[in-house]
N, C-alpha and C positions, 0 to 999 in steps of 0.2 A: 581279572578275567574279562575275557572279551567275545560277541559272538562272532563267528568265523566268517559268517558268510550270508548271502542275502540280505533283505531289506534293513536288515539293523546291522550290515557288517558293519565290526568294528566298534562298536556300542559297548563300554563299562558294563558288567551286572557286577555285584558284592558278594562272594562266597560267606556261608555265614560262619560267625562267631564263633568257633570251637575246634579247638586244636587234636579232634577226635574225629572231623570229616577231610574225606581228600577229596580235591576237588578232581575231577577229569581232567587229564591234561588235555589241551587245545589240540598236541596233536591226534592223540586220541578221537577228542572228539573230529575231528575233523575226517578221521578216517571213518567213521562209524557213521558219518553224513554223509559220506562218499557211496558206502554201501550201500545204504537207503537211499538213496536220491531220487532214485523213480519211486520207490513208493510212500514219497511225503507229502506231493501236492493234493490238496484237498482230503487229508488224511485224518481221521478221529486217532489222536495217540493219547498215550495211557506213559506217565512218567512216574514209574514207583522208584521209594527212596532217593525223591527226588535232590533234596540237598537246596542246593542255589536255584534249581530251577533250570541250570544251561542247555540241559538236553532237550527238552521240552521247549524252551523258548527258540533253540538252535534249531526245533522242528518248525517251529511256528516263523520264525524269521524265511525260511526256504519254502513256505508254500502251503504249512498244515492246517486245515480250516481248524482244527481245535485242538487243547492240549489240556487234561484233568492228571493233576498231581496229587500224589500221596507222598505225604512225609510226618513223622510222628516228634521230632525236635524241636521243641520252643526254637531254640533259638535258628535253625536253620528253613522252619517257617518264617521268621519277621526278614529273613534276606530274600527268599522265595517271593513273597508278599511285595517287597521293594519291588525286588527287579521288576516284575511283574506290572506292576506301578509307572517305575520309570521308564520303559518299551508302551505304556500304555495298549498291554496286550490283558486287560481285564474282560474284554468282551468276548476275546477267546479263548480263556482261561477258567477254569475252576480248581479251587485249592482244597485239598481235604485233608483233616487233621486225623493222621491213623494210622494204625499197623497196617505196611502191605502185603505183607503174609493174607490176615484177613480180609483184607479190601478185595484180593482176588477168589478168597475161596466162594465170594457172592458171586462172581459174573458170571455171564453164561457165555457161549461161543460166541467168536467173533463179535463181540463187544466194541471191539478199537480193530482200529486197521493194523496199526504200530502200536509197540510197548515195549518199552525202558525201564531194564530195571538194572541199578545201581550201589550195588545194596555193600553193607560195609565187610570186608575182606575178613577172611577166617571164621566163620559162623558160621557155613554153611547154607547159607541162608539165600545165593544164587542158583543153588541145585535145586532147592526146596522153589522156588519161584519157575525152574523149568520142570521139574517134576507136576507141579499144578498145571500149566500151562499143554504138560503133553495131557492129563486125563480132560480138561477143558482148554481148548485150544482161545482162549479170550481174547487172542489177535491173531490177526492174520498172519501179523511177524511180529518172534518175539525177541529182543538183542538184549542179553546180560552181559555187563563188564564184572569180571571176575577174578582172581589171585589163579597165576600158572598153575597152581598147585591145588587148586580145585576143582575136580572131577564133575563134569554135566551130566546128565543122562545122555545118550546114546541120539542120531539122526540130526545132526545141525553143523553148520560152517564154524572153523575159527580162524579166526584170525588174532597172533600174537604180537605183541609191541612190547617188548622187553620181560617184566613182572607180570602183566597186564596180557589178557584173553578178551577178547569182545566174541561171544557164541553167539551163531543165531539160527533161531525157528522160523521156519515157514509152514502152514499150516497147507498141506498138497489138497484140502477138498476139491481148488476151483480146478485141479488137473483131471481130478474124477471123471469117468464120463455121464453123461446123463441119465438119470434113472428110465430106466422103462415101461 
């Protein structure tokens, strides 16, 4: 795996160890960087079910002043932790070991600018992360990559690339007009 673009294009990371995580294809990602492109510089993101790390480091490579990951995998921590290591992006990085189901039911609004969640296909488990997300909006944008066959809630963009859906939330407060 490689990151796509910006200051580490091109740079190895290690997917980790277990023939039970898929990693993001490159193009994928690359479309899903595409999207977000205005709003990554200087951006606090939030990568749940992070895995390897790419998306979150693919933020941080293009301009994100910070990136805090949840992943609850031994073994897809110790490749997270590498990568992490070898970009020598620990200074803008924080790793947390844990459910990200629960990691989100703590935040309050607008926590992260951006947030990534990736979570493993068939479980349900990317409705349940926009379902939180619409009662507590904890970014400003929210983008899950999810199985075609998985139904979102309701109010968000898709975009399909074969099997694979990338949804995403934008949270309209800053459209709001001004209180009175």
């Amino acid at each position: 795996m490689r990151i796509v673009s910006g200051r580490w294009r091109g740079r190895t990371i290690v997917p980790p160890a277990d023939p039970r995580v898929r990693p993001t294809a490159d193009k994928v990602r690359e479309a899903w960087m595409s999207i977000l492109q205005h709003d990554l510089p200087d951006a606090r993101v939030l990568d749940l079910f992070a895995g390897s790390g790419a998306l979150g480091l693919e933020a941080l490579s293009r301009g994100a002043a910070s990136v805090e990951f949840v992943e609850v995998s031994a073994r897809s921590l110790a490749a997270l932790r590498r990568n992490v290591e070898t970009l020598q992006a620990a200074g803008q990085s924080r790793v947390h070991r844990g459910d990200a189901l629960r990691f989100i039911e703590r935040l309050a609004a607008r926590t992260y600018d951006v947030a990534f969640a990736d979570p493993p296909y068939r479980l349900g488990l990317a409705s349940q992360v926009a379902a939180r997300w619409l009662d507590v909006p904890f970014a400003t944008v929210l983008a899950v990559e999810h199985d075609v066959r998985e139904s979102l809630p309701d109010g968000a963009t898709h975009r399909k690339y074969g099997d694979t859906v990338i949804t995403i939330y934008r949270d309209g407060a800053d459209d709001a007009p001004p209180p009175e």
